[in-house]
N, C-alpha and C positions, 0 to 999 in steps of 0.2 A: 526655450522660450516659445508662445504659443505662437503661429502665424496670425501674423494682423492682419485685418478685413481691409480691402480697399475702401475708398470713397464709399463707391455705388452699391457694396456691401450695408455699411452705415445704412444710408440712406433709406436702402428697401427695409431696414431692420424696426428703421424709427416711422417710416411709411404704415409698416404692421402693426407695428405696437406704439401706437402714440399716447400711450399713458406707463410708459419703459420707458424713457428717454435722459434717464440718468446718466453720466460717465459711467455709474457702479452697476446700474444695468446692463446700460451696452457693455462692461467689459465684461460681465455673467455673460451674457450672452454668446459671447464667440472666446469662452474659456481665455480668457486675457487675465494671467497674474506677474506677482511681482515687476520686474524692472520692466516687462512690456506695455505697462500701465502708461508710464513715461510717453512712449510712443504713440498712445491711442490718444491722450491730451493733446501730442501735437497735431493729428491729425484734425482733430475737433476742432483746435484751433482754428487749421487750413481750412476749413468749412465756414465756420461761423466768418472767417474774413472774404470767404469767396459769395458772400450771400446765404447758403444754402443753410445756416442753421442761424437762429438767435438765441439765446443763453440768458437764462431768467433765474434767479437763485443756481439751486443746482441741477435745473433742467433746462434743456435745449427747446425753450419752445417761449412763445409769448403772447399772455393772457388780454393783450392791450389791441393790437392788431393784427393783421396776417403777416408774415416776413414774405420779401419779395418772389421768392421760390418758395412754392411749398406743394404738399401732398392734399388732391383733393379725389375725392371718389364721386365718380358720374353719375347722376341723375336720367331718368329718364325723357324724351322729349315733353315739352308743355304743347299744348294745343295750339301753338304759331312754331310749332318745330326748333324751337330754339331749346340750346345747350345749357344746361345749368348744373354748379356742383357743387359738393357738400365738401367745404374745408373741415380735412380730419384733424386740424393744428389748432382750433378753434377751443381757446377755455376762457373766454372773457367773461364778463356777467353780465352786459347789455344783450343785445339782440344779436346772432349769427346773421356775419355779412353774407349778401348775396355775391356770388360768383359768376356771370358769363361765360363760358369755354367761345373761343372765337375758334373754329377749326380752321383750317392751311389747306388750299387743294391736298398739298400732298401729307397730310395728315391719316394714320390708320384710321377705321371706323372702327369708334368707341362706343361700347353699350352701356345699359345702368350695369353700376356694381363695379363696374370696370375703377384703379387706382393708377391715377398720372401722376406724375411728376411736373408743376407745370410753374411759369412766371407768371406773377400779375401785376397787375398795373393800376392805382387807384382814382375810381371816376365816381361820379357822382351822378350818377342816373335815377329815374325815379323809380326803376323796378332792380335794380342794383346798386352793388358798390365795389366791386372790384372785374374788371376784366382779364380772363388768362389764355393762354398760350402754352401751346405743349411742349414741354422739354422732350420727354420720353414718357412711355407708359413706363408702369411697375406693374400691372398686374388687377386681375380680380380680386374680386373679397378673397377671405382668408383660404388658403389651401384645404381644398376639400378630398374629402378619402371615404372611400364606400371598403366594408370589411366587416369580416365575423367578429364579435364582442367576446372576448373570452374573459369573465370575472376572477377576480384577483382576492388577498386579499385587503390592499388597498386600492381599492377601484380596479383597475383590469387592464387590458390591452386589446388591442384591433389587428388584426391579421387581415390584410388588405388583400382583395380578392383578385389585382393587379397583375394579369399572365408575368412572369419572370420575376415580380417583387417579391420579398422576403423584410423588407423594412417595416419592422414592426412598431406599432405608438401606444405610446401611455397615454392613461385615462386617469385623470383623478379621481378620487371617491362624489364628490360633490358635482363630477361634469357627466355621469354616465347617462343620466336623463331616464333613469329607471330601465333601463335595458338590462334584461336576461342571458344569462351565459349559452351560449352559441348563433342569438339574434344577429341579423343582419341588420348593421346600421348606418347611416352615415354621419359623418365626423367632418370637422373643422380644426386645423390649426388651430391651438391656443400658444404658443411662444415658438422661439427659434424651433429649425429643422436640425435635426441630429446633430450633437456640436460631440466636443470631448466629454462632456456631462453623462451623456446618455443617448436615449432614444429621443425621438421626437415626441411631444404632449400634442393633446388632442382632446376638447369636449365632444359628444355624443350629441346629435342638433335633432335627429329624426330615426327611429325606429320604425326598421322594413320587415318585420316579419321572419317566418321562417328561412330560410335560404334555399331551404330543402324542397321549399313548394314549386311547383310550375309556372307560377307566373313571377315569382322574382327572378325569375333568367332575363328577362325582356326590363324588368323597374331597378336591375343590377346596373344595365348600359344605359338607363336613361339618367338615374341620380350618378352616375361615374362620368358621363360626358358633357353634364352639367346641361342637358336638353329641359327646358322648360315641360310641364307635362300639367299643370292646371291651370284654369284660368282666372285672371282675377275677375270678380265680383263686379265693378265698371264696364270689364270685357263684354261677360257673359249677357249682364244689363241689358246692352247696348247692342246684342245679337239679337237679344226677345224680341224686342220693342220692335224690328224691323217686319214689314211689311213685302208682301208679292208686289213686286211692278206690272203696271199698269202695259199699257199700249199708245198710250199719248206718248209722241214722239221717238217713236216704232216703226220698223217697217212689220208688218204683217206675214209673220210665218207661218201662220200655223196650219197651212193647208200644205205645205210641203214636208212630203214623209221622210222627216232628218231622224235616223234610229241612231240609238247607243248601242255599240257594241264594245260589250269587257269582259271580265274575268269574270268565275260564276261567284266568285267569293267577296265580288266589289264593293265595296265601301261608299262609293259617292260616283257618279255619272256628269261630267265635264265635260265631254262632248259626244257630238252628233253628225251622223255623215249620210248623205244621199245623193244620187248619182242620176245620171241620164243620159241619152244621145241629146249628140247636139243636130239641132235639126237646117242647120246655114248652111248650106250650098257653097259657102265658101269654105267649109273648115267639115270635110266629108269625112265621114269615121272619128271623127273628132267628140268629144267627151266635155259634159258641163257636170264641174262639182262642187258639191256645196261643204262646207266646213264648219258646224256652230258650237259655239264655245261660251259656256257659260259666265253672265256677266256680271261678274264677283265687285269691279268698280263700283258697279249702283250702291253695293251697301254699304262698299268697306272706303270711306272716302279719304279723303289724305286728310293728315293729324288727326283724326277720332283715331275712342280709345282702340277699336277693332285696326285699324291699320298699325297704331304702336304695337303693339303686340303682335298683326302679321310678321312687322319686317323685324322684330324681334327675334322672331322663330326663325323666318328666314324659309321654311319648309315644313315641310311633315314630311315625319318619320314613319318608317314601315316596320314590323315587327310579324314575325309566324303568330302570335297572339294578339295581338294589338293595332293599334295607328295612334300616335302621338301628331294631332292634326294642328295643321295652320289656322285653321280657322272654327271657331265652338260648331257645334254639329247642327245647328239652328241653320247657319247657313250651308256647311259643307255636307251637313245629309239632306237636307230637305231645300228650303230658295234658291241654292244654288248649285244643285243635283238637277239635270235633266230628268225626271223622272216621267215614264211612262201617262202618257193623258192629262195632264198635269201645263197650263201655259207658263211657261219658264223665260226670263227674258235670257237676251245671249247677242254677242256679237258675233257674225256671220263671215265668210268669206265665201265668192263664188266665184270660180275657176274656170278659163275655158282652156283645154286640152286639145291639141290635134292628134293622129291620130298616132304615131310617132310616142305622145306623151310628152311632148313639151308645151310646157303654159303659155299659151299666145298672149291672155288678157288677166286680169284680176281686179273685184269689187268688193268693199267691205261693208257691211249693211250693220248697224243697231237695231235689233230687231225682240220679236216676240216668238217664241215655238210650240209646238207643240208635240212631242215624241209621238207614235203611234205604237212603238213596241222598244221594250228593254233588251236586247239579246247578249246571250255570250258567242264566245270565240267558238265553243264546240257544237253551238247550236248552227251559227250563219255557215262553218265549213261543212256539217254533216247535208245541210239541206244541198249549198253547191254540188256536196261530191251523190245529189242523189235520194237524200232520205228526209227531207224537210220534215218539222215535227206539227204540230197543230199552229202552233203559234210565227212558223217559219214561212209557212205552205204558202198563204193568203198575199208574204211578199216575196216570192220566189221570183215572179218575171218580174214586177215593177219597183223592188229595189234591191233584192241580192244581187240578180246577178248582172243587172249595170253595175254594182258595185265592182264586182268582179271583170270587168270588162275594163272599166277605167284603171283597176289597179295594172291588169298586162301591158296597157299600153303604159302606165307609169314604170313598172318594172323593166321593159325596152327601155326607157328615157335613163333608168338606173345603172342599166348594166353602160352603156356609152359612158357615162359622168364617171363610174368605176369608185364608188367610194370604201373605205377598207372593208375588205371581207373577210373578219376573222370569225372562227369555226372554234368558241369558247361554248360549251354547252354549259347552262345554268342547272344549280340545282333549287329545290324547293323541299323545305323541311313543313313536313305534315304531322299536323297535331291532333291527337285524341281531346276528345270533349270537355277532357277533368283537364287538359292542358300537357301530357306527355306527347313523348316524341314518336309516334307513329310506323312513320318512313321517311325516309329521304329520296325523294325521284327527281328524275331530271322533268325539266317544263321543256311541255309537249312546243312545237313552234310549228305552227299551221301558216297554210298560207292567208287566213283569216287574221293571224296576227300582221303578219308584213302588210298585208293591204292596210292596216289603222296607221300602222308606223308611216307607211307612204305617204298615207293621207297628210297626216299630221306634219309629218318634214315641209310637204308643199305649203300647207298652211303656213307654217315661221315662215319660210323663207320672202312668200306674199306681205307678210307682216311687216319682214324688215326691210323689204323692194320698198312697201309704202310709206314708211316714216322716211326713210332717206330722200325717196323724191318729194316729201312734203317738208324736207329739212326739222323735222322732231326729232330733239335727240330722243335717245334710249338706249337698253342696255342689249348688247350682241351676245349671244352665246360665243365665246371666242374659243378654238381649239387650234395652237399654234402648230406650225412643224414640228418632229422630232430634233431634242439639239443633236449635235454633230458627234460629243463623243458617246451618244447612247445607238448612233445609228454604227458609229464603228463598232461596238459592241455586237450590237445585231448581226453587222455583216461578218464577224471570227464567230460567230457562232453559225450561221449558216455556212462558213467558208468548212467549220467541223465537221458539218453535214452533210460535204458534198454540193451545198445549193452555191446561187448566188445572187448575191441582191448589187443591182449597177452601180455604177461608180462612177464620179465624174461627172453629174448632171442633175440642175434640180430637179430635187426627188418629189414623185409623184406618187398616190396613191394606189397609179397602176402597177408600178413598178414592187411595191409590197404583196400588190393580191398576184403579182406572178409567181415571187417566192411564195405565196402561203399555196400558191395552187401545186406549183413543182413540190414543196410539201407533201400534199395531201396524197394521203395513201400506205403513205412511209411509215416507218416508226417514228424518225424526226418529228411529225407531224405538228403531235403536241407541243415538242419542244420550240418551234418556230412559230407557233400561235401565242403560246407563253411569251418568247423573247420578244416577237413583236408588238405584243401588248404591254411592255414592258416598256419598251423604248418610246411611246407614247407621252408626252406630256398629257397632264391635267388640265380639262375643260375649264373655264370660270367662266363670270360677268364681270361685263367690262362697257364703259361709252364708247372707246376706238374699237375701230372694229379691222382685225386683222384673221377673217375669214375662220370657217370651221373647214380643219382639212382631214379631220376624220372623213366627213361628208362628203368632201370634195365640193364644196359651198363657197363661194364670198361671200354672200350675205345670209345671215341667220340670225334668229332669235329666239326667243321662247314665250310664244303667244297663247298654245293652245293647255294649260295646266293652271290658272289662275287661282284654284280651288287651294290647291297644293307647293305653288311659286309663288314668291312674292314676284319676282322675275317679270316672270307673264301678267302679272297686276300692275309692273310698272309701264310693260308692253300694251296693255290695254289701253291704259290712262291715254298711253302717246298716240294712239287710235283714234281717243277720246278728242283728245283736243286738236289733234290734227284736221278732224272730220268737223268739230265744232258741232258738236253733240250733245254738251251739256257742261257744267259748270265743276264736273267731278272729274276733270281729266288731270293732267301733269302740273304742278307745281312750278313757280320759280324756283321756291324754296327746294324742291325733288329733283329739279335739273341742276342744279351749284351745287347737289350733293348725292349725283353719280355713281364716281368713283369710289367713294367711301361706302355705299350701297353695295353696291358692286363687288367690293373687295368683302364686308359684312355676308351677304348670303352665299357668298364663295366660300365661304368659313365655314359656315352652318351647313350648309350641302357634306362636306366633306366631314363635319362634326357627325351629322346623322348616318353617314355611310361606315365610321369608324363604330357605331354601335350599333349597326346593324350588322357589320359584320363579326363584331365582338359579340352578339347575340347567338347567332348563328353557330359561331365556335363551343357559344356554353350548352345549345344545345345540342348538337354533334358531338361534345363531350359526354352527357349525359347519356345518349344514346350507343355509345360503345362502352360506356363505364361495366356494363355487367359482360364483356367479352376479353376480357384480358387476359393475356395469353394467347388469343387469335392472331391467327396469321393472313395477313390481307396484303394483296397486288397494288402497286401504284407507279410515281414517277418522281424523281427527285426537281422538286419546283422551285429549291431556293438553296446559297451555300454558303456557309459565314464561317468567322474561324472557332465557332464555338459548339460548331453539329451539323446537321444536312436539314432540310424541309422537305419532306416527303407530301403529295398530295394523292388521298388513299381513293382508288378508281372505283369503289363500291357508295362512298359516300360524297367523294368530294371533300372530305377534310385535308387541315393540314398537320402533319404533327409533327414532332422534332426529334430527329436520331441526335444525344449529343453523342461526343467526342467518344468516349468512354463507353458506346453503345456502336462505334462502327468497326470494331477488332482489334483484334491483340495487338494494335502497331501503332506508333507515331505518326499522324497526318499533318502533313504542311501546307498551309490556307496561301494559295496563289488569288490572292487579291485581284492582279489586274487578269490573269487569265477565268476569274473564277473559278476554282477547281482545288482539290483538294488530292495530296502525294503523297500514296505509303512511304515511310521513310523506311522497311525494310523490302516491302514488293514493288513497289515501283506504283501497284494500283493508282487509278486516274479515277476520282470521283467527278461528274462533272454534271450540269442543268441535264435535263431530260432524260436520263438514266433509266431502261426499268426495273426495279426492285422489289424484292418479298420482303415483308417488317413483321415482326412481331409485335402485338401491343403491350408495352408494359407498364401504361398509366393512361388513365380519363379522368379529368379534375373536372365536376361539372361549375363547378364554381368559379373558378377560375380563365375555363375553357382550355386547359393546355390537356396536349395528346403527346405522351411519351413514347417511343417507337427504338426499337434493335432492329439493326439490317440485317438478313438474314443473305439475301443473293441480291448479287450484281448483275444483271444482263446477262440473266437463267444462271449465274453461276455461283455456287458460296463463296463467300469473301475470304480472301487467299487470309491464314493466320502469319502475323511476323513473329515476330521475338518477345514480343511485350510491350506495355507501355516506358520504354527505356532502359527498363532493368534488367542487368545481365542472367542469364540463362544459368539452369545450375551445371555445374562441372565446366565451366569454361573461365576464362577471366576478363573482367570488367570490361566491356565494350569493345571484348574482341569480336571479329566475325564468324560465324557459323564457318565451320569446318566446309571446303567444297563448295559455297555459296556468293556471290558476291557480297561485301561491304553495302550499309547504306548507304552513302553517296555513290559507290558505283550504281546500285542498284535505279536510281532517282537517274542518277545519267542515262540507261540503258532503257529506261521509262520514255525520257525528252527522244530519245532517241529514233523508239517505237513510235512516237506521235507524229515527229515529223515526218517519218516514212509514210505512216495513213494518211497525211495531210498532202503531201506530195503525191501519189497513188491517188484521192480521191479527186486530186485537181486534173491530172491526165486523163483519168476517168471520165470527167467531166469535157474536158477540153474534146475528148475523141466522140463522146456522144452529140455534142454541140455541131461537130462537122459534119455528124450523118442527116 
């Protein structure tokens, strides 16, 4: 008999397919025959009495009104920010009733397209007729799948380009939308996921081009992670139309020399930084700094279309090719880019420093700018260290190198505060002009970049000093403590290495940057920059504010990226109205809906880091594809029970030794120790290991990198017996003539550890006493 679907099985089933809603459907559907037929009426039953279905002929639905519960798909906001949604149970012949969503503080934040499960309640309003409430979500539109189209000959299938997937879907002849055998395309759900029938079906919605070209690496992780990447038509509209700000009701900047300094490859200019002595008699050696930040509020005002569609996004996305931006390029390249001689409006912050580098005072101005020079990162350091270029020369005394004066004494103020200092070097994939993969080099880190970083951290944290003591809310960048059993983790991992991380006291961010300093130098090194970033919870937005301890912060925010945040847009606004600046600041409606914000660009943040770094992987795949068979140095960065994660020291990729690629022997996946046990040598696989691999796959499509361990910690990997099968001339699982047993052997491994472990702690204990 087939397994019956639960309840909430049903539910999602008639959710998706609301024109299936047969008994003879749903039982196709989840392979239901004979006597279990029986079973699936009763359950239908139990539904249709518990509310959640009505029963109309022989389908579960009804043409007359909405049943109490039912399936509606969300709407976008309307121009007063309210929630509206599309009942998918809807086959009447009058007019489709209007729906309300009434959201619950503690309610997810739902986007359009998004599919709830919700109760409603019938009213008679003039712009409605039913109000609802969330049971639970179900989900987006239909399951979406990016993948090669390989033609059939009745219609074809898609081979999802999905690292580890192999679940392949049918196509029908009539769904393939004209797409070409080996086109990259993407697809949608058309009926159940993989039952006893078969494969999962699938119509073809949008045809992406080759696969093979350069730039579907980067439009691979954009249509896969479901990131918006055009604008619509109202959006775009409503960018043209806007105008440069004026100076009425301005403070007048534009006579102070605020320059942009970025990358040489930058896309848009957001802010501007200039510096000075302070010349008060009271605050000697002391530093005034200005901060302007371009003021995206003026255009993008709450409910227009431009603001749905920011907090839509949530962010912009980065790509070695591309930028998948928050805002059309009307404003985020040109009105509201700082640009060089150009009056820009912007809101300001100005800082007074003592000499120390702690902020004595702070002031936030609405103002008007005017840049004097664009520079990059390798131009402001080369002139500091000496060689100013034409463009540098002119402000070499009256703004670098105040700039550079302010930053030391912020840098002292830094190294007190002690916020984590991990020693992660970044890589940077460089692209030839047709769009291949170049190089891969590490980014340079000048002290030209930490002076911006500094700048900017003071600026948030100014931002969120000022809304707290003006009582506006807003949303905090919150970065919690590490939890407890990922800090235990940390500390059997340095305990491996000889370190130690303290015990017994709340833990502070100095107490990490001892361990990563006792680190440094070592070969652990990596490994305890890994595990400590590791043990790390994930940053969000939030209205409570439970401090950033990355930073070593109480209070923080995200003020100065507005171009690229919706975040620091919502931080603006709270500026806005707090200063009582104009008519474009925070909402009732934007303050009652926080959390739900909050929780939404927390989404999307982490949506667009999962395809950047899935970008990243396909090209890194492409760029070792033609070296297979290379053998390349690295470190093992991750351990599961199904292979090792090796990360390769020449590019920074990651690739995967499985099972079957690390020797002739049985390994046993020690879960809580992380670590992996020859079951005939006793070998100890464990985090930061260093290794020689061979390459034995580049999927650029895919992004996965296949890898054979070749040595362990300078040494070849000891051969056992096999993968379980007995040896010839002996008999079935006995042991090697002269040799221990594998369980002896595994014992005499624990054995060997605990002695290093015991040894490296006396070690420690006698170096501690000197």
């Amino acid at each position: 008999m087939s397994k019956l679907p639960t309840k909430t099985d049903i539910l999602d089933w008639i959710a998706a397919n609301p024109t299936l809603t047969s008994k003879r459907d749903i039982a196709k559907a989840f392979g239901i025959k004979g006597a279990a037929r029986i079973d699936l009426k009763r359950i239908l039953k139990e539904l249709e009495s518990e509310g959640h279905l009505e029963k109309r002929k022989k389908t579960y639905r009804d043409p007359d009104r909405l049943p109490p519960v039912t399936v509606l798909q969300m709407k976008a906001p309307d121009e007063n920010g309210d929630l509206f949604a599309q009942p998918l149970e809807w086959h009447g012949e009058g007019i489709e009733p209007t729906v309300l969503f009434l959201p619950r503080a503690t309610d997810p934040a739902l986007g359009e397209g998004d599919r709830i499960l919700a109760r409603l309640q019938v009213v008679h309003e003039a712009d409605h007729n039913y109000e609802a409430r969330l049971i639970r979500r179900i989900g987006a539109s239909p399951r979406k799948v990016v993948g090669i189209f390989r033609k059939g000959h009745e219609g074809g299938r898609i081979l999802p380009i999905d690292k580890g997937s192999d679940k392949e879907w049918t196509v029908a002849p009539d769904a393939t939308h004209g797409a070409k055998d080996g086109e990259l395309v993407e697809a949608e759900q058309a009926g159940p996921r993989a039952t006893r029938m078969g494969l999962p079906k699938a119509r073809i919605v949008e045809r992406l081009g080759d696969p093979s070209e350069p730039k579907a690496v980067s439009l691979i992780a954009i249509h896969q992670h479901g990131i918006p990447d055009d604008f619509p038509p109202k959006v775009l509209e409503e960018a043209d139309s806007m105008k440069p700000a004026g100076l009425k009701g301005r403070t007048d900047l534009r006579e102070l020399p605020l320059v942009t300094i970025d990358p040489s490859d930058a896309r848009d200019h957001d802010d501007a930084v200039f510096a000075e002595p302070d010349d008060d008699p009271k605050n000697e050696g002391g530093h005034i700094l200005w901060v302007a930040i371009a003021d995206v509020a003026h255009y993008v005002r709450p409910n227009s279309e431009l603001d749905r569609e920011a907090k839509r996004r949530g962010n912009s996305s980065y790509f070695p090719d591309r930028v998948v931006p928050m805002l059309p390029d009307r404003l985020s390249g040109d009105l509201c880019s700082l640009h060089e001689g150009v009056p820009r409006a912007c809101i300001a912050v100005r800082m007074v420093l003592d000499a120390e580098g702690n902020k004595k005072s702070h002031r936030f101005y609405r103002g008007l700018m005017r840049s004097p020079a664009s520079l990059t990162y390798q131009q402001v350091q080369a002139a500091h260290d000496g060689a100013p270029d034409d463009q540098c020369g002119p402000l070499l005394e009256t703004v670098i190198e105040p700039l550079y004066a302010a930053y030391e004494a912020l840098r002292a103020a830094r190294a007190r505060r002690e916020p984590l200092d991990l020693d992660l070097p970044e890589r940077k994939v460089v692209l030839t002009e047709d769009g291949k993969v170049e190089s891969v080099n590490f980014v340079e880190r000048l002290d030209a970049h930490k002076l911006i970083e500094e700048f900017m951290v003071l600026a948030n944290v100014a931002a969120a000093e000022t809304l707290i003591a003006k009582k506006t809310p807003l949303l905090f960048r919150v970065h919690e403590e590490p939890p407890q059993d990922k800090l235990d983790n940390l500390r059997e991992t340095a305990d491996a290495a000889g370190l130690t991380l303290a015990k017994g006291q709340v833990l502070k961010t100095a107490h990490l940057n001892k361990l990563l300093h006792d680190a440094a130098g070592r070969d652990e090194a990596d490994l305890i920059n890994l595990a400590t970033l590791r043990s790390m919870t994930q940053a969000y937005y939030g209205p409570k504010n439970f401090g950033h301890f990355g930073l070593a912060l109480q209070n923080y925010a995200h003020f100065t990226s507005p171009i690229r945040r919706y975040s620091d847009l919502i931080v603006h606004r709270g500026l806005i109205s707090a200063h009582g600046w104009g008519d474009d600041g925070l909402t009732e409606q934007e303050i009652e809906r926080l959390e739900q914000t909050g929780q939404h660009i927390s989404d999307t943040e982490r949506r667009s880091m999962m395809a950047e770094r899935d970008t990243n992987d396909r090209y890194l795949a492409a760029y070792l594809s033609d070296r297979i068979g290379a053998e390349f140095g690295g470190r093992i960065s991750g351990i599961a029970k199904f292979g090792v994660f090796v990360k390769l020291d020449e590019t920074g990729a990651d690739g995967l030794v499985p099972m079957r690629n690390l020797g002739r022997e049985y390994f046993h996946f020690d879960r809580e120790a992380g670590t992996l046990m020859g079951a005939d040598t006793g070998t100890i696989i464990s985090l930061g290991q260093r290794v020689k691999v061979k390459l034995t796959d580049a999927a650029p499509v895919t992004g996965g990198i296949g890898l054979e361990l070749l040595e362990l910690e300078d040494a070849e990997m000891p051969q056992g017996r096999g993968t379980g099968r007995p040896s010839r001339g002996r008999k079935s699982g006995g042991p090697r003539r002269g040799k221990p047993s594998g369980p002896a052997r595994r014992k005499e491994a624990k054995a060997k550890r605990k002695d290093a472990k015991t040894k490296r702690k006396v070690t420690r204990q006698r170096s501690q006493k000197r």
